[in-house]
Structures are given as structure tokens and as C-alpha cells.
N, C-alpha and C positions, 0 to 999 in steps of 0.2 A: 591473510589472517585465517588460523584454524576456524573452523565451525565447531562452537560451542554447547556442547550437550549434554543435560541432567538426567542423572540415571533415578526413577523412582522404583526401588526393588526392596521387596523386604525379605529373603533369600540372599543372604550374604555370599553363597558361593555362586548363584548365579549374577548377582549383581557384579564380583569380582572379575568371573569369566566374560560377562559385556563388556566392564571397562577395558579389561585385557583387549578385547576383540579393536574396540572403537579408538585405544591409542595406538595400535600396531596398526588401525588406517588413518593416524595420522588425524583425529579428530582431537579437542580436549574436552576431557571430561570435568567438567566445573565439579560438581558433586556428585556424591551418593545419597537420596533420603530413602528412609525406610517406614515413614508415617503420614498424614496428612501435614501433620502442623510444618514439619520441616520439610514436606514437598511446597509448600508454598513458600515458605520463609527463605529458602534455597533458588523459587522461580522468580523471585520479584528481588532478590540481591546479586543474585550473579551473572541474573538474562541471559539464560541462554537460548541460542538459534532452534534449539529443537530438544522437544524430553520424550523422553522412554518411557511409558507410564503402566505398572504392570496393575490391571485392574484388581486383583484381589490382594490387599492390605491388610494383614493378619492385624486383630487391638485397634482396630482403627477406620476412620473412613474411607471406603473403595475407591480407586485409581479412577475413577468416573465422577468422585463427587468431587476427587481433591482439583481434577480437570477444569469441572464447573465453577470451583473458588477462582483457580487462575485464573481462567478466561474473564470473570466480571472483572480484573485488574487489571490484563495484560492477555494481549493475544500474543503465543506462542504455540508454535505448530505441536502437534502430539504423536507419537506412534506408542498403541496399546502395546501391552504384552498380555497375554494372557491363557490361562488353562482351560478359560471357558466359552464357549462356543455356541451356547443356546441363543435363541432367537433373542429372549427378553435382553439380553446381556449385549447382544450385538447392534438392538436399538436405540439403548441406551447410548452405549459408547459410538455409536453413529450421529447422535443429538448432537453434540460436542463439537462435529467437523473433523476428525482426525485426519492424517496428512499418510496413514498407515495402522495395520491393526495387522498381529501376527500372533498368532497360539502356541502355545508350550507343551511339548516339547518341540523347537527349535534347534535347523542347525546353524551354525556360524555364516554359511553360505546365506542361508534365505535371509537371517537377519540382515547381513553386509548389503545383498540387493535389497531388502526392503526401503533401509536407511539410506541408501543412494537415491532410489525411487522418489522419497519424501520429499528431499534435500531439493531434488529436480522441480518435483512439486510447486515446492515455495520459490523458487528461483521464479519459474514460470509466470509466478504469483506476486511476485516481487517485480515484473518486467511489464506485467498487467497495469500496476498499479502506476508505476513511470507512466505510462503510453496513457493513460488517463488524465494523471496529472499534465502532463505536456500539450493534449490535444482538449481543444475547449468548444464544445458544442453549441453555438449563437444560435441555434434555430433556424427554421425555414431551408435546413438543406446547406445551411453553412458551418464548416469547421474554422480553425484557425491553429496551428500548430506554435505554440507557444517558443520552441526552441528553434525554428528556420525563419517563424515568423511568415509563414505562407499562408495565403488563405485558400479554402477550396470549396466549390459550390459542388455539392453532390460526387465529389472526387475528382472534380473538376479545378485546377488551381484557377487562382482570377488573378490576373497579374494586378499586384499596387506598387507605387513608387516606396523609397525608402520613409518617408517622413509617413507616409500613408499604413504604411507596416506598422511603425513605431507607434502613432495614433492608437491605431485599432490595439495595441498589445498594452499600453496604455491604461485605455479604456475600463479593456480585460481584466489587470491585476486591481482594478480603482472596489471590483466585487460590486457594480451596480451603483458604487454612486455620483456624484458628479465631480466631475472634474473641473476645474472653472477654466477659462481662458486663458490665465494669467500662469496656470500650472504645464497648460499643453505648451505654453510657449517656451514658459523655459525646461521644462524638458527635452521639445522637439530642438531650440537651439542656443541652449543656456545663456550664456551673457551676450550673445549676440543677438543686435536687435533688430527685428523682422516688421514690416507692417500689417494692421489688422487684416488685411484685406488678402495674403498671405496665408496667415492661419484658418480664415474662411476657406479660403481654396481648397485645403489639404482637407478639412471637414467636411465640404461640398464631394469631395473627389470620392473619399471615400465612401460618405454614405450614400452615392450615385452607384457605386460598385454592391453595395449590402441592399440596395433596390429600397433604399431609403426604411428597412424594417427592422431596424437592430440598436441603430444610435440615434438618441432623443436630444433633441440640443432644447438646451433651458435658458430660456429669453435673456439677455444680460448678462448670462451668469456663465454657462461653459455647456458640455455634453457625457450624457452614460449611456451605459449598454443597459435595453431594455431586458436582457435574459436574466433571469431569477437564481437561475442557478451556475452562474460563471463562478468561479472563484479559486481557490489553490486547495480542493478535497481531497 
């Protein structure tokens, strides 16, 4: 799938020459805006992967304010364009987090590497946020890898049995609350039917492996993970 990018330029011949530029490498260009109102109406209907945002917007609000409208609705990466180069101007459009900032005049080359640069950027950024979502930090030095379903004490793996994995992952996706008996059972082994003294084991087993600090079992009723902030963020 191309990577999809808006062009914010109010400079019609240079606006033309970027797109020229960015579909001879094979990018699509969703649109062209040349104001605030339709840089916004253009970033929240066609979402694109990354906008061009040239800060000075002749009739209208600056390529920095229309930045700060997106971002309160949608984060999308940004690379400035811009003629201006003064401090105030660079802190501002620094506020923001761009992903790239390049001054005018411009040639084809620094733009073409800028926009690769960016692109890598967000990738990077994008691989961050997998590797977060995947690994889940229980505390006291314990991880748990969501997708192998491993667990690790200070990078240390702790071997558990399969039903013992499963529990703990379990647990994890329940976000802290409890889980009763009746749910680990048929989860751990759906219509087949196990004795209680079975599903103690595998609750024993484990929370003897987490040194008894992570999973709360609730008198009668089932067990959660005592971390606050487990969850799918």
C-alpha cells in the first residue's frame, strides 16, 4: 500500500512541483490544501500517513496553528516547509513534534531525503508502539510477552507450563479485574471437565513462579493481577 500524503502549500507552482516530486517516488498524494480550513478538512477525511505543512499561509492561519488544530483530533506525523528560519518560528513549529522541518528554497534531493527520513521516523515509531503493546510490565522485575507468552524475571525467562502461560495471559488481558474460577476453567479447558483441585494447581504453580506478588486470588470467587496498569494501551 502507497504511503499516503497531504500536501499543505499555498504556492501553486511549488505545491505542483512536490506532487510531481512525491508521485514519481511512488507516494500518493491524497490532496493539495491551500488554507487552514481545508488543511484540516482534507487531514481528518482522507488520513493521511504524513503532511507537508508549509508554515507561512498567505489569508489565513499559519502552517503551525493549522498543525495544532489536527493534532487535538488526530495525530499525524508533519514535515514543515518553510522560508523561515528564526528562532521564534523554529520553537514553535518544534511544540508540535514534527517528524521533519526543511526551509525554502529547497532542492528535490534534500526534500526526497527528508521524507524518507520522516517516513523511517514513524516506522520506528510505529515498531515502538507494537513492542509495548506486546510486552506487559507486572512489576517487581517481571515482564510477560504477550505474543510467545513468555515470561521474564529481569530478562531472565521463568519457565511455566502451557496452562500456566495461558493463566498468566489470561489474567493480563481481564485489565485488573477478576476473573472467577468458572471462567479460567473454561478457558484453560473449555468443555472438558477438570477437577477443582486441578485449577488450584496451575494457580498455585504460578503464583509460586511471580513469588506470590502479582496475582490476588479472591476468596470463593476467582484471581486478578494486582498491577494497575496492565492493559492493551
Amino acid at each position: 500500500m502507497k504511503t499516503k500524503i497531504l500536501i499543505v502549500e499555498d504556492e501553486s507552482n511549488i505545491a505542483i512541483g512536490i506532487k510531481s516530486l512525491l508521485e514519481n517516488l511512488e507516494y500518493d498524494v491524497v490532496s493539495i490544501a491551500t488554507n487552514y480550513d481545508d488543511a484540516i478538512k482534507y487531514a481528518l477525511t482522507e488520513e493521511p500517513d504524513l503532511i507537508l505543512m508549509d508554515v507561512n499561509l498567505k489569508n489565513s492561519k499559519d502552517g503551525i496553528e493549522t498543525a495544532y488544530k489536527i493534532l487535538e483530533t488526530k495525530y499525524i506525523p508533519i514535515v514543515y516547509l518553510t522560508g523561515f528560519s528564526d528562532e521564534a518560528t523554529l520553537d514553535r513549529a518544534i511544540s508540535t513534534n514534527p517528524v521533519g522541518y526543511i526551509t525554502k528554497p529547497f532542492k528535490r534531493a534534500d526534500l526526497k531525503v527528508t521524507i524518507q527520513l520522516a517516513l523511517r521516523k514513524i516506522e520506528l515509531k510505529n515498531k515502538d508502539i507494537e513492542v509495548n503493546k506486546q510486552y506487559k510490565n507486572l512489576g517487581h522485575g517481571y515482564y510477560f510477552d504477550l505474543k510467545t507468552k513468555v515470561l521474564y524475571f529481569k530478562d531472565v525467562v521463568v519457565k511455566l507450563g502451557i496452562k500456566e502461560s495461558d493463566l498468566l495471559k489470561i489474567l493480563i488481558l481481564a485489565n485488573g479485574n477478576v476473573v472467577t474460577f468458572k471462567q479460567m476453567e473454561y478457558e484453560l479447558w473449555a468443555e472438558n471437565s477438570v477437577s477443582d483441585s486441578t485449577l488450584r494447581t496451575v494457580i498455585y504453580r504460578l503464583r509460586t513462579k511471580l513469588d506470590n506478588k502479582i496475582i490476588e486470588s479472591i476468596y470463593s470467587c476467582g484471581c486478578r493481577i494486582l498491577v494497575p496498569e496492565i492493559g492493551n494501551d
